[in-house]
PDB file of N, CA, C and O in Angstrom:
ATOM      1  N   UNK A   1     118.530-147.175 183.887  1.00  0.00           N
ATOM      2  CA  UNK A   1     118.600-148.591 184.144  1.00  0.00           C
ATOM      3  C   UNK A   1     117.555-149.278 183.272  1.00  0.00           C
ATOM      4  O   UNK A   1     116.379-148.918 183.216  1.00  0.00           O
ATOM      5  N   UNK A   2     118.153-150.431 182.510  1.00  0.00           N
ATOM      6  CA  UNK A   2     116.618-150.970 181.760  1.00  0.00           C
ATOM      7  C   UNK A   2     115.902-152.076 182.104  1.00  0.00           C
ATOM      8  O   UNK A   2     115.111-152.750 181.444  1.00  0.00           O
ATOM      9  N   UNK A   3     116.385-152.196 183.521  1.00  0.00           N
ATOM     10  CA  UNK A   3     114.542-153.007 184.070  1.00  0.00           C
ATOM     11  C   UNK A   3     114.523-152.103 185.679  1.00  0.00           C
ATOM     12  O   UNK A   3     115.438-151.548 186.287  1.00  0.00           O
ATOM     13  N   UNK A   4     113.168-152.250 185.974  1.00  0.00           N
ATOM     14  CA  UNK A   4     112.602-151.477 186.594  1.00  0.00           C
ATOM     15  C   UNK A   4     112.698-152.354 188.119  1.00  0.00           C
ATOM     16  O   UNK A   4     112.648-153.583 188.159  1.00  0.00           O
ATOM     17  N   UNK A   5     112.830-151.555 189.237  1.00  0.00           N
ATOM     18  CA  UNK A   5     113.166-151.858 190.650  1.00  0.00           C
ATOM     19  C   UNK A   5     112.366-153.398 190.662  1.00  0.00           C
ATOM     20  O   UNK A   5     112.997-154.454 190.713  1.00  0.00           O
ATOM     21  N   UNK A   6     111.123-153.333 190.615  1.00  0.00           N
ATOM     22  CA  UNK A   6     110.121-154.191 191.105  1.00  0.00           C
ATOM     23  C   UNK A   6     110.343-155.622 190.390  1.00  0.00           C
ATOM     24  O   UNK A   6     109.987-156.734 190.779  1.00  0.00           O
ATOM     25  N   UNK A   7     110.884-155.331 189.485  1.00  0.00           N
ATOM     26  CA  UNK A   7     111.506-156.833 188.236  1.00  0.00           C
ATOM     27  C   UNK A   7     112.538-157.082 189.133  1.00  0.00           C
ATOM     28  O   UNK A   7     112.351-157.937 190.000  1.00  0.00           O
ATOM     29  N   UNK A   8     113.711-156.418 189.069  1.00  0.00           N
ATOM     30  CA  UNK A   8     114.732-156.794 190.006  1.00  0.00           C
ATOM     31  C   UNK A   8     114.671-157.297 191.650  1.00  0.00           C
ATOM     32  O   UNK A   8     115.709-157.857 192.000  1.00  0.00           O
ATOM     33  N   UNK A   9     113.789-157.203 192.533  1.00  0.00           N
ATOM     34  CA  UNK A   9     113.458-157.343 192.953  1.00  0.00           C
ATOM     35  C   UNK A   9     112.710-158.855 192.689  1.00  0.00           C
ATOM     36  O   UNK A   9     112.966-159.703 193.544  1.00  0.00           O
ATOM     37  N   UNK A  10     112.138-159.111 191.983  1.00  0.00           N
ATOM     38  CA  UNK A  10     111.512-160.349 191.689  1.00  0.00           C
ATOM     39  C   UNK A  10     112.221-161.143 191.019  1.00  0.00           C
ATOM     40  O   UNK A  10     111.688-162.234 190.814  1.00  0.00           O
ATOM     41  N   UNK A  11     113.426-160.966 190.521  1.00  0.00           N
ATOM     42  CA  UNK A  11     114.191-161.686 189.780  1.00  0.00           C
ATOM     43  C   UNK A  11     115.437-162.495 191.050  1.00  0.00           C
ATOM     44  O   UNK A  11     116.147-163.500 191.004  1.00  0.00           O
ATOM     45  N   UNK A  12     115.210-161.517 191.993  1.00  0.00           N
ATOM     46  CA  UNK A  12     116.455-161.674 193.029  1.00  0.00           C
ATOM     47  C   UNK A  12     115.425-162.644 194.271  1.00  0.00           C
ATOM     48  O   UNK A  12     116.028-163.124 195.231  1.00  0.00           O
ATOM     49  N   UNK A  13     114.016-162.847 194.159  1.00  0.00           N
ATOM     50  CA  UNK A  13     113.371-163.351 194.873  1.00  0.00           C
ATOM     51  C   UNK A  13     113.492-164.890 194.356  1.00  0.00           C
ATOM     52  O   UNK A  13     113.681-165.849 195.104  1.00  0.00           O
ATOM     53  N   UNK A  14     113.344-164.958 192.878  1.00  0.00           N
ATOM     54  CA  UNK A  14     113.214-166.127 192.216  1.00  0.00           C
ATOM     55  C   UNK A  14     114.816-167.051 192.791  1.00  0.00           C
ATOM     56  O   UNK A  14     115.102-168.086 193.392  1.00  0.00           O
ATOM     57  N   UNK A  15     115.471-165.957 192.184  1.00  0.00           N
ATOM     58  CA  UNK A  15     116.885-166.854 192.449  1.00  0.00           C
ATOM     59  C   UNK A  15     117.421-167.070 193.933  1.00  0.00           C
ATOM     60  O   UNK A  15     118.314-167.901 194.100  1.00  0.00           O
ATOM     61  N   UNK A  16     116.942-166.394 194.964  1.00  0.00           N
ATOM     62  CA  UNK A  16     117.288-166.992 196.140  1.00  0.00           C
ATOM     63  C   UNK A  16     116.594-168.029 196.664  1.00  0.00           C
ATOM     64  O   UNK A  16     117.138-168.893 197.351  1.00  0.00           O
ATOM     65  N   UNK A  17     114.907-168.016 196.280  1.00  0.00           N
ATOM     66  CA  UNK A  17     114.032-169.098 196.688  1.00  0.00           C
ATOM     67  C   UNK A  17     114.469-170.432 195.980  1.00  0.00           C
ATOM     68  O   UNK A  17     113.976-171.434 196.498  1.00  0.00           O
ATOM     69  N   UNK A  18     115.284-170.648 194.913  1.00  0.00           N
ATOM     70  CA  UNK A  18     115.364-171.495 193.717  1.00  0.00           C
ATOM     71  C   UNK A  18     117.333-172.259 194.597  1.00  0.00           C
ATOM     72  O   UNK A  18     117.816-173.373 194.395  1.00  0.00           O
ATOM     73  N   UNK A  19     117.953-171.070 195.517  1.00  0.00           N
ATOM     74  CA  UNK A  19     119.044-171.527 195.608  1.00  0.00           C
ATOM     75  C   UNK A  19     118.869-172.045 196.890  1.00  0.00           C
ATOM     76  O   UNK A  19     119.725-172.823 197.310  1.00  0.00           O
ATOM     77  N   UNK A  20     117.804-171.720 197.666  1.00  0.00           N
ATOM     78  CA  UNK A  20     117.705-172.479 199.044  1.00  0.00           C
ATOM     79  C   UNK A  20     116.451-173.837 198.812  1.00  0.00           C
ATOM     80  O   UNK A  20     116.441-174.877 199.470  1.00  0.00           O
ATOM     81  N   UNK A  21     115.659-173.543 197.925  1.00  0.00           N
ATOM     82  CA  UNK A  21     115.114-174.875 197.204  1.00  0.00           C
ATOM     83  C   UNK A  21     116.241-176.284 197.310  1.00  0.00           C
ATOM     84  O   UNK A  21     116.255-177.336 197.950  1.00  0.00           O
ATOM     85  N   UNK A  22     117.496-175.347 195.881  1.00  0.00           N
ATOM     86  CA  UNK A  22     118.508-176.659 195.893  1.00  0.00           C
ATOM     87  C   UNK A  22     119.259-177.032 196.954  1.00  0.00           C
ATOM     88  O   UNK A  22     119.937-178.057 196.907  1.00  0.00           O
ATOM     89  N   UNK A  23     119.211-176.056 198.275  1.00  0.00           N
ATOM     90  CA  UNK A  23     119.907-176.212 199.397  1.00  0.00           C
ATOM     91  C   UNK A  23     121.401-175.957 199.512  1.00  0.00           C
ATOM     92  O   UNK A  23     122.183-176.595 200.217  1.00  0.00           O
ATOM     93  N   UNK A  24     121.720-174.800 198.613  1.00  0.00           N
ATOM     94  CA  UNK A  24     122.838-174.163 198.023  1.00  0.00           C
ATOM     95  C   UNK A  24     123.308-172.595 199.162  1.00  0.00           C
ATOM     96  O   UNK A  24     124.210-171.761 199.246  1.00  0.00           O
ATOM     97  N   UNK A  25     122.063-172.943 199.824  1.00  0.00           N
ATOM     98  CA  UNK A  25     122.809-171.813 200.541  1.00  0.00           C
ATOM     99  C   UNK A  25     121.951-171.792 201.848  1.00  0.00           C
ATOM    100  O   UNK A  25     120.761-172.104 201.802  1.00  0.00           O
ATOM    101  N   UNK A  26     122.497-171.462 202.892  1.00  0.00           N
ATOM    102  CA  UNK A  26     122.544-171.965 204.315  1.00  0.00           C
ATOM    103  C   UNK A  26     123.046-170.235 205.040  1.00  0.00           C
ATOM    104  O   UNK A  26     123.775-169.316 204.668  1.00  0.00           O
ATOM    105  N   UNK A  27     122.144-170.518 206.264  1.00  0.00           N
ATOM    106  CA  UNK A  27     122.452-169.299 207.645  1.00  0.00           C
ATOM    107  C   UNK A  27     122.464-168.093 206.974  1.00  0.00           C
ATOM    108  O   UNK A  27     122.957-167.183 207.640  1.00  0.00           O
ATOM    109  N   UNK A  28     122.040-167.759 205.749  1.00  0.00           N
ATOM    110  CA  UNK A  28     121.261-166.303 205.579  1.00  0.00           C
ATOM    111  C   UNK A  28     119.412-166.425 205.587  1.00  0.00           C
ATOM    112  O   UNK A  28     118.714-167.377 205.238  1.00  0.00           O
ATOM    113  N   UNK A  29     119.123-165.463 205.969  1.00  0.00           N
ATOM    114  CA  UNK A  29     117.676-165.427 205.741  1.00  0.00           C
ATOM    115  C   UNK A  29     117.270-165.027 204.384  1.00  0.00           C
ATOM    116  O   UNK A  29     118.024-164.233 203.822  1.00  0.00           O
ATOM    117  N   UNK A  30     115.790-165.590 203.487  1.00  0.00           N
ATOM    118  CA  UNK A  30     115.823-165.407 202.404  1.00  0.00           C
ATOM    119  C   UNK A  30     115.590-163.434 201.859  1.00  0.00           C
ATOM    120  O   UNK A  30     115.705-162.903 200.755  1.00  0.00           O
ATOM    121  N   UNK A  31     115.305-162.967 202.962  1.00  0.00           N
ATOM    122  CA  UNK A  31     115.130-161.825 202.646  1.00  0.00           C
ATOM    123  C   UNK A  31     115.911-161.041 202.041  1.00  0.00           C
ATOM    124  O   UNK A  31     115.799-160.270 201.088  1.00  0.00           O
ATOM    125  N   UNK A  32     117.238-161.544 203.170  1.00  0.00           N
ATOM    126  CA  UNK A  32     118.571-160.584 203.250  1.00  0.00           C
ATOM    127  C   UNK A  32     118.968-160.891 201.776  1.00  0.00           C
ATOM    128  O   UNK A  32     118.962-160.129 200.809  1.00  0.00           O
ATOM    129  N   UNK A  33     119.326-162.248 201.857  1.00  0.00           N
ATOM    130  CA  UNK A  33     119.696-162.854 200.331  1.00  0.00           C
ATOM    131  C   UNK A  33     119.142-162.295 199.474  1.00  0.00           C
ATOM    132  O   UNK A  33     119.838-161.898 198.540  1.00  0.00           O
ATOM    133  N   UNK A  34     118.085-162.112 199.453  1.00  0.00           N
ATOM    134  CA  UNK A  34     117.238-161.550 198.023  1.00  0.00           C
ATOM    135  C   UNK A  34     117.627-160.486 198.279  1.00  0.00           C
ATOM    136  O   UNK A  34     117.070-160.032 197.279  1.00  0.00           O
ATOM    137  N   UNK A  35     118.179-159.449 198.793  1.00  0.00           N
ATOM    138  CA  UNK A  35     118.009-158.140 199.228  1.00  0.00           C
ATOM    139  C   UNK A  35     119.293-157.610 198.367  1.00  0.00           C
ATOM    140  O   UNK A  35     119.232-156.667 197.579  1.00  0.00           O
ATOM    141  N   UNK A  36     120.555-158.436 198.673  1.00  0.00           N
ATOM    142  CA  UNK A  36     122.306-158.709 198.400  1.00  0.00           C
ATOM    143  C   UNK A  36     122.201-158.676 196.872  1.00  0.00           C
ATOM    144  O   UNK A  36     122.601-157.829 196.073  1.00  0.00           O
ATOM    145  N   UNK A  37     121.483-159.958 196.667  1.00  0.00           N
ATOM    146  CA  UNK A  37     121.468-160.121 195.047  1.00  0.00           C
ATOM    147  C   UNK A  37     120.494-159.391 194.155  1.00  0.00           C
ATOM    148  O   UNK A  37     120.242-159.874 193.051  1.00  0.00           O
ATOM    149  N   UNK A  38     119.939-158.296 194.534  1.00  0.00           N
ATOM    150  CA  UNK A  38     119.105-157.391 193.998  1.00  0.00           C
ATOM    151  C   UNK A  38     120.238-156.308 193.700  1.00  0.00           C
ATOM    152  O   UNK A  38     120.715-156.002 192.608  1.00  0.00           O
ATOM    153  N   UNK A  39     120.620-155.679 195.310  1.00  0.00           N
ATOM    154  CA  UNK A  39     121.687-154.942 194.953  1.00  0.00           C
ATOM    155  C   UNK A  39     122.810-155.192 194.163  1.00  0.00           C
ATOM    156  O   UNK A  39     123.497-154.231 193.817  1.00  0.00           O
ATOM    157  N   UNK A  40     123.097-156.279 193.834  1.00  0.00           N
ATOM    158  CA  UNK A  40     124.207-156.358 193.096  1.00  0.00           C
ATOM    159  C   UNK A  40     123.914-156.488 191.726  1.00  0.00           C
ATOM    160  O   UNK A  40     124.836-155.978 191.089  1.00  0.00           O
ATOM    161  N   UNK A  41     122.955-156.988 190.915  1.00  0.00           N
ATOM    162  CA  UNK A  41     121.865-156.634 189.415  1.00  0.00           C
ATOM    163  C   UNK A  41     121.815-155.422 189.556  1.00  0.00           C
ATOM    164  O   UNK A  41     122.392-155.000 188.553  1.00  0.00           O
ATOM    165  N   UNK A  42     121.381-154.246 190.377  1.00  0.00           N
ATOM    166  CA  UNK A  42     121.292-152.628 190.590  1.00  0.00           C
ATOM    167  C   UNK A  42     122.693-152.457 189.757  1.00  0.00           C
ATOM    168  O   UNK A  42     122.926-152.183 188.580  1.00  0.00           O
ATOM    169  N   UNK A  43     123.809-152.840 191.280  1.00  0.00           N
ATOM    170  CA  UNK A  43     124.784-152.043 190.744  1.00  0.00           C
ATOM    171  C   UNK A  43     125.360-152.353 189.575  1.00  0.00           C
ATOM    172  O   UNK A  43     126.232-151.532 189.292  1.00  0.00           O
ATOM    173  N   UNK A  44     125.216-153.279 188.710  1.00  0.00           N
ATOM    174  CA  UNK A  44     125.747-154.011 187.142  1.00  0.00           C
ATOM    175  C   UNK A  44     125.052-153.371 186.374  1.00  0.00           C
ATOM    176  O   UNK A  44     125.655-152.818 185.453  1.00  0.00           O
ATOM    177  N   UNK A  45     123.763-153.225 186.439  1.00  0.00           N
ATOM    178  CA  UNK A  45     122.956-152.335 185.679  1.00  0.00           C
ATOM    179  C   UNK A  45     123.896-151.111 185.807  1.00  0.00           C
ATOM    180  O   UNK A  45     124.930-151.185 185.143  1.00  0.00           O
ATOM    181  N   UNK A  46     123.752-150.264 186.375  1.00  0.00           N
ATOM    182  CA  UNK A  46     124.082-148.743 186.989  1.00  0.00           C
ATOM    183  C   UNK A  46     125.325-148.746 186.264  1.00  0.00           C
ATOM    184  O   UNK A  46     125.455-147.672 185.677  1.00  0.00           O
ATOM    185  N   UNK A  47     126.529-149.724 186.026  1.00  0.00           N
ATOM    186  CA  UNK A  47     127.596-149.614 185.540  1.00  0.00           C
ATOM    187  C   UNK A  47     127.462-148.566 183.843  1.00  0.00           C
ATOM    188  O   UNK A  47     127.978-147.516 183.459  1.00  0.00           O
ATOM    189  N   UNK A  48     126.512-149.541 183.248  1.00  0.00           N
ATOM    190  CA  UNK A  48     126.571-148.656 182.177  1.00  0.00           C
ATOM    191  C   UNK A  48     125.813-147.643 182.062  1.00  0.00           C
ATOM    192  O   UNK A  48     126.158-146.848 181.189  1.00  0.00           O
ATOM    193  N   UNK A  49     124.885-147.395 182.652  1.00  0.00           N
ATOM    194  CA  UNK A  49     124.218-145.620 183.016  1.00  0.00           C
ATOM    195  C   UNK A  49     125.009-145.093 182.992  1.00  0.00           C
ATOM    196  O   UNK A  49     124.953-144.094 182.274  1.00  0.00           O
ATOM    197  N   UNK A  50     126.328-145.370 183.755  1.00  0.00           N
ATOM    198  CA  UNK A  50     127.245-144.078 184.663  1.00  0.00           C
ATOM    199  C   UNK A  50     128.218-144.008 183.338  1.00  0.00           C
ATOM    200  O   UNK A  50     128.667-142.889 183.088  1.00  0.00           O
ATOM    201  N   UNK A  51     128.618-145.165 182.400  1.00  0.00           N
ATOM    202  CA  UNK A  51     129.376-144.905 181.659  1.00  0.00           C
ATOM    203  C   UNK A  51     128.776-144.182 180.191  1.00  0.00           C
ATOM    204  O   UNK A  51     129.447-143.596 179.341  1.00  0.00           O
ATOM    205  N   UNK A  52     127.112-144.458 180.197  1.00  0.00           N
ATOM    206  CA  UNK A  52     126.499-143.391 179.174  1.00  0.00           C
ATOM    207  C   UNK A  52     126.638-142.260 179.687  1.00  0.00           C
ATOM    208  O   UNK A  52     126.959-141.381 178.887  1.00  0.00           O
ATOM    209  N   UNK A  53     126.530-142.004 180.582  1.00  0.00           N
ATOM    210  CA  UNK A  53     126.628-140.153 181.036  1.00  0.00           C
ATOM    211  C   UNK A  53     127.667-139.695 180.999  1.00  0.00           C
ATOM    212  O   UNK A  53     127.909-138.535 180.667  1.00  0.00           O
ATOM    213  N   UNK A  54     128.600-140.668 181.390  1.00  0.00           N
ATOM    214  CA  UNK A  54     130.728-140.147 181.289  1.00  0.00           C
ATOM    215  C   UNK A  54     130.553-139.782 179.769  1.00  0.00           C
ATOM    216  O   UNK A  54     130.903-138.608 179.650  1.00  0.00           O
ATOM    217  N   UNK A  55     130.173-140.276 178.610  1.00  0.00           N
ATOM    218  CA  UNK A  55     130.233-140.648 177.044  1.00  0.00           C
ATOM    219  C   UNK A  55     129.983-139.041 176.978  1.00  0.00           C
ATOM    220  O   UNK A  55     130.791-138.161 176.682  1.00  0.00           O
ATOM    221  N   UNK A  56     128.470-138.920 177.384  1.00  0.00           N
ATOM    222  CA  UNK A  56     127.471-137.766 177.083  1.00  0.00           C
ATOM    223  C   UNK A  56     128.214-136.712 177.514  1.00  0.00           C
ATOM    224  O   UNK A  56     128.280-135.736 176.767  1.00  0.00           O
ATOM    225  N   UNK A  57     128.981-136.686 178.904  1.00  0.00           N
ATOM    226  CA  UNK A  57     129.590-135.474 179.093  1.00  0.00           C
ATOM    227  C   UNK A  57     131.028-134.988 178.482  1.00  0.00           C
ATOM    228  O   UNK A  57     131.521-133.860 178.486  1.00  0.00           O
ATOM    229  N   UNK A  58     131.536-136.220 177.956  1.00  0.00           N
ATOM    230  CA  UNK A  58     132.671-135.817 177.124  1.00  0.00           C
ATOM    231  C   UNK A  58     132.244-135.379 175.725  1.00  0.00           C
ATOM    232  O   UNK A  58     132.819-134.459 175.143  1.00  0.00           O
ATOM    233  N   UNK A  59     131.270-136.027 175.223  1.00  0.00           N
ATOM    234  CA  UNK A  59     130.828-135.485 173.798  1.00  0.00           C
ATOM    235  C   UNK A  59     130.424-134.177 173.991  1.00  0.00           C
ATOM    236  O   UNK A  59     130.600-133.371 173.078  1.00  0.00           O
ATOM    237  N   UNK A  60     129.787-133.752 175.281  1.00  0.00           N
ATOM    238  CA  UNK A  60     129.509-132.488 175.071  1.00  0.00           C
ATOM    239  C   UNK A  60     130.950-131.261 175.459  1.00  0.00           C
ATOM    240  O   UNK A  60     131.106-130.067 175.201  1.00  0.00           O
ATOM    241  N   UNK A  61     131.608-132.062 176.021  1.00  0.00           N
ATOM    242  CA  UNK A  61     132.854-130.712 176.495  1.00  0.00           C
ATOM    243  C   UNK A  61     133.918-130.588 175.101  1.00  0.00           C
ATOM    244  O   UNK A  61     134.734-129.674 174.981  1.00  0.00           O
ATOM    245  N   UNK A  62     133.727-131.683 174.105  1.00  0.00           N
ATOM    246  CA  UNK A  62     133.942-131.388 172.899  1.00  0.00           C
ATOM    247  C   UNK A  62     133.148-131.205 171.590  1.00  0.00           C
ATOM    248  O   UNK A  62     133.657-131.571 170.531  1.00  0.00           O
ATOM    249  N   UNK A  63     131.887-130.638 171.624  1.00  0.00           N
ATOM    250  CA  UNK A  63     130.952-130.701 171.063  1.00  0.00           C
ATOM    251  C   UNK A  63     131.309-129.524 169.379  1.00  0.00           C
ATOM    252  O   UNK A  63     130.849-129.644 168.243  1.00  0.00           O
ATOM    253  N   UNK A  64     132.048-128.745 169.814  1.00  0.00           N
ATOM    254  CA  UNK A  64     132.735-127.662 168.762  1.00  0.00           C
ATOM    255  C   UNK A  64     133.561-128.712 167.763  1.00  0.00           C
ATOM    256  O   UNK A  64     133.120-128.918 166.632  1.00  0.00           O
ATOM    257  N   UNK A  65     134.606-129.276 168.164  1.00  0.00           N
ATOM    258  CA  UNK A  65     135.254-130.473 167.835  1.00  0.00           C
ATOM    259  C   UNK A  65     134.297-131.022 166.544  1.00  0.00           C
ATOM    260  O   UNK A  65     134.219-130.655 165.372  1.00  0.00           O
ATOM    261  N   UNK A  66     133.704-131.930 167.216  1.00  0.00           N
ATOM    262  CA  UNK A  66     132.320-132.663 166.467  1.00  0.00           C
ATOM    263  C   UNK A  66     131.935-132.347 165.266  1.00  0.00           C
ATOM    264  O   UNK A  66     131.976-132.917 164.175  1.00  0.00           O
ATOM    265  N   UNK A  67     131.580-131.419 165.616  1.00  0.00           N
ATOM    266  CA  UNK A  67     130.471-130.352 164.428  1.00  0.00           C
ATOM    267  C   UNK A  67     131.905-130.468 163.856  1.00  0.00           C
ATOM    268  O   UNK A  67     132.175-131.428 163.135  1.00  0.00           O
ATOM    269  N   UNK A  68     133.081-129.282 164.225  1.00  0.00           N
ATOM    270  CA  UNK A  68     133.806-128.886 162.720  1.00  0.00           C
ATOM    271  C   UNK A  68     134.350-130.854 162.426  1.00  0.00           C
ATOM    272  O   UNK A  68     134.635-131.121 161.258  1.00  0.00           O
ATOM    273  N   UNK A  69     134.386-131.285 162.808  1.00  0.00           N
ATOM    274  CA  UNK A  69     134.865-132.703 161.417  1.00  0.00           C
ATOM    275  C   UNK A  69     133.937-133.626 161.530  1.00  0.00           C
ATOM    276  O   UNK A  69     134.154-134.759 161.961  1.00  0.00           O
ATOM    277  N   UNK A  70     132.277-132.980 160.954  1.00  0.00           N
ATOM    278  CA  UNK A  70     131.165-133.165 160.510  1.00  0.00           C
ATOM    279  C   UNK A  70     130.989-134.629 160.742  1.00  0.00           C
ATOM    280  O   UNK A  70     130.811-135.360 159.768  1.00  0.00           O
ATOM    281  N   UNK A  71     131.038-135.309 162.433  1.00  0.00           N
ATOM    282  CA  UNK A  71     130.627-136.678 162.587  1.00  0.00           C
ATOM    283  C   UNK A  71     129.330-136.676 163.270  1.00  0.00           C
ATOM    284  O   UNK A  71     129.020-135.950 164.215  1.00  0.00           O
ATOM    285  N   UNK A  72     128.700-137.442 162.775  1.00  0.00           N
ATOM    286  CA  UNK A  72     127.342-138.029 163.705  1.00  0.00           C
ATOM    287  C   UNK A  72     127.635-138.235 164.845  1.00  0.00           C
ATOM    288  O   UNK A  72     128.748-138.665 165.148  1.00  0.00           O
ATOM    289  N   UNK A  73     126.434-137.899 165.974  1.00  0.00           N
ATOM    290  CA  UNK A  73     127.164-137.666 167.473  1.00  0.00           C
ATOM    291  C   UNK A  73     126.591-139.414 168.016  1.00  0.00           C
ATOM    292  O   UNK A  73     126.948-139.982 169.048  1.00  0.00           O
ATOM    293  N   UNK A  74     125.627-139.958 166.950  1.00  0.00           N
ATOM    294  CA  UNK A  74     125.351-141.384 167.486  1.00  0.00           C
ATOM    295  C   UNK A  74     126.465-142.048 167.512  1.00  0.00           C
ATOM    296  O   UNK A  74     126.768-142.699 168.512  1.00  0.00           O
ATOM    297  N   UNK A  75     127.441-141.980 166.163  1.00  0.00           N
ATOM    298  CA  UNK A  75     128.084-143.131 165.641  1.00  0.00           C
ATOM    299  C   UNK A  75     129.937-142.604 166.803  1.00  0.00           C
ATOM    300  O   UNK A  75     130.870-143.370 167.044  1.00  0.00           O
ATOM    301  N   UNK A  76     129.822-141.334 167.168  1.00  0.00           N
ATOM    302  CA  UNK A  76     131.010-140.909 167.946  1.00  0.00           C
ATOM    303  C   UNK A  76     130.939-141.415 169.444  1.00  0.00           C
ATOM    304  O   UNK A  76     131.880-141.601 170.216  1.00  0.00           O
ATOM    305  N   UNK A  77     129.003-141.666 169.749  1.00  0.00           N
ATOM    306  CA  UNK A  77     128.949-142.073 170.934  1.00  0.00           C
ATOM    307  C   UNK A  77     129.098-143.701 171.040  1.00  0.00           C
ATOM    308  O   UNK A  77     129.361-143.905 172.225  1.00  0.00           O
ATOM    309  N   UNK A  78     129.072-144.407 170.650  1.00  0.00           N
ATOM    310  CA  UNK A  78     128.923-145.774 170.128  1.00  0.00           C
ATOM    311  C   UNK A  78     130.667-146.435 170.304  1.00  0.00           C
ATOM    312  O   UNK A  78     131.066-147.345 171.030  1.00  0.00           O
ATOM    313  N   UNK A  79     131.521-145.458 169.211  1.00  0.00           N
ATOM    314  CA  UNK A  79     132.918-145.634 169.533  1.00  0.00           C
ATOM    315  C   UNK A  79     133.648-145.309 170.688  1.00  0.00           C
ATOM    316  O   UNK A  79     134.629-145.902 171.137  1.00  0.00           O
ATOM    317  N   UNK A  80     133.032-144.230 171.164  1.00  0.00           N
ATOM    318  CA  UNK A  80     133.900-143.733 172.612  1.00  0.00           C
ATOM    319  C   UNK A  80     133.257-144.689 173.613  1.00  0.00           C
ATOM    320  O   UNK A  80     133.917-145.055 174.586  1.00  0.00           O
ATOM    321  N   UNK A  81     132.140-145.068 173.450  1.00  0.00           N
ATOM    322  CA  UNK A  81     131.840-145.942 174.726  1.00  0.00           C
ATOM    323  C   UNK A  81     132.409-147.633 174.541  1.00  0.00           C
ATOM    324  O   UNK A  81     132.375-148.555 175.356  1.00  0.00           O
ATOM    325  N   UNK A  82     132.966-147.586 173.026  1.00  0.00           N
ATOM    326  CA  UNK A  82     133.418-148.747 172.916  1.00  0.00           C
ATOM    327  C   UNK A  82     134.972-148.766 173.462  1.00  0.00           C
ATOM    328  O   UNK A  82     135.338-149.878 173.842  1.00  0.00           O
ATOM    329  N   UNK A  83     135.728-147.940 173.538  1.00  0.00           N
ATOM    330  CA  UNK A  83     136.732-147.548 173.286  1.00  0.00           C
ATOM    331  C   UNK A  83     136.768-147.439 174.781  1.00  0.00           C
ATOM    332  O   UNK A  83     137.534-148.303 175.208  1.00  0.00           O
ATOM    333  N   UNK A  84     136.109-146.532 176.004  1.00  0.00           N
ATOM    334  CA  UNK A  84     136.182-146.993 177.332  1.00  0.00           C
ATOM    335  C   UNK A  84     135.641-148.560 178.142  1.00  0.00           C
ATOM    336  O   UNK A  84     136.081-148.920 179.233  1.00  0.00           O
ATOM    337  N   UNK A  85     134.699-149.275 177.394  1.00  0.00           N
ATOM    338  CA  UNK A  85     134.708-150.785 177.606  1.00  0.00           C
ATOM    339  C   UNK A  85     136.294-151.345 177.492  1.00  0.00           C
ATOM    340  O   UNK A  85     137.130-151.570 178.367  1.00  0.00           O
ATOM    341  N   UNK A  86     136.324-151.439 176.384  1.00  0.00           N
ATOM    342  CA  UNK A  86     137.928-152.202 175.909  1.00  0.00           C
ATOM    343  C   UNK A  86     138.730-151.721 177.158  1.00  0.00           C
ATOM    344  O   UNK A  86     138.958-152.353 178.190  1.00  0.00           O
ATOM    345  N   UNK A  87     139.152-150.286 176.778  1.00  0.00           N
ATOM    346  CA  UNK A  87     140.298-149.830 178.493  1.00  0.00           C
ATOM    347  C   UNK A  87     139.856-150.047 179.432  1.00  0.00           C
ATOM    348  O   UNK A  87     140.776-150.468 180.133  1.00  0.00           O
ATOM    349  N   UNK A  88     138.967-150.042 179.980  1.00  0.00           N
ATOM    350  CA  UNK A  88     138.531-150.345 181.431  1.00  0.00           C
ATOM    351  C   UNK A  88     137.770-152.056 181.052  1.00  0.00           C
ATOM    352  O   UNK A  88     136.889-152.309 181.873  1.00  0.00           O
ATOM    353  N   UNK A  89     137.907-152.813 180.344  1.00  0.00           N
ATOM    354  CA  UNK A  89     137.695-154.164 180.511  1.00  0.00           C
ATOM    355  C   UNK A  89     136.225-154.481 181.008  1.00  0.00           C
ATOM    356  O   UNK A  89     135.875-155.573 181.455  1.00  0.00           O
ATOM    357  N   UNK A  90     135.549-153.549 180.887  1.00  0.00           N
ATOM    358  CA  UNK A  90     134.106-153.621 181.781  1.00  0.00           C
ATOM    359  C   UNK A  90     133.073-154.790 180.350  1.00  0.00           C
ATOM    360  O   UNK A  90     133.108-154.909 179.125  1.00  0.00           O
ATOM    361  N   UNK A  91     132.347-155.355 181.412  1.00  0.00           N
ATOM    362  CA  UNK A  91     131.153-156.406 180.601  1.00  0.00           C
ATOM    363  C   UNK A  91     130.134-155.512 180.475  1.00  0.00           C
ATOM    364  O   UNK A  91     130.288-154.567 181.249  1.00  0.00           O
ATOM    365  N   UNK A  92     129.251-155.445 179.873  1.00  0.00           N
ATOM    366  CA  UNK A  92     128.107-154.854 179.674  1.00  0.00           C
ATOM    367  C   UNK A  92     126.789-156.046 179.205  1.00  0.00           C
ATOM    368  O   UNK A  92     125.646-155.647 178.982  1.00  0.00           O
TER     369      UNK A  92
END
């Protein structure tokens, strides 16, 4: 993940204190709220972790492949993860 719990956490503090400031949101407590919208930055983050490791484990179950038609494993990882964005429609 590339920001760290305690950012997220403070980022999800800012924006709930900032949405009950504008009076945008009503009958949750600010905790919970901050709590919801933390988890949900987690899980958006986490999206592409899980899809670098899907990348990593297919490059490696064809790793023989690779080598014999002498491609760089950066520039193979780069396309296959582009190539599952596009099909699965995911934002990053």
């Amino acid at each position: 993940m590339k920001l760290r719990r305690e950012l997220i956490q403070r980022i999800a503090g800012r924006v709930t204190a900032s949405l009950h400031d504008e009076g945008l949101v009503e009958g949750l407590a600010q905790p919970v709220l901050a709590q919801r919208i933390a988890d949900a930055i987690t899980g958006d983050l986490m999206v592409e972790d899980r899809l670098n490791d899907e990348v990593r484990e297919l490059l490696r179950q064809h790793a023989d492949q690779i080598d014999r038609a002498n491609v760089e494993y950066h520039e193979m990882f780069k396309k296959l993860k582009a190539k599952l964005v596009r099909e699965r429609k995911l934002i990053l």
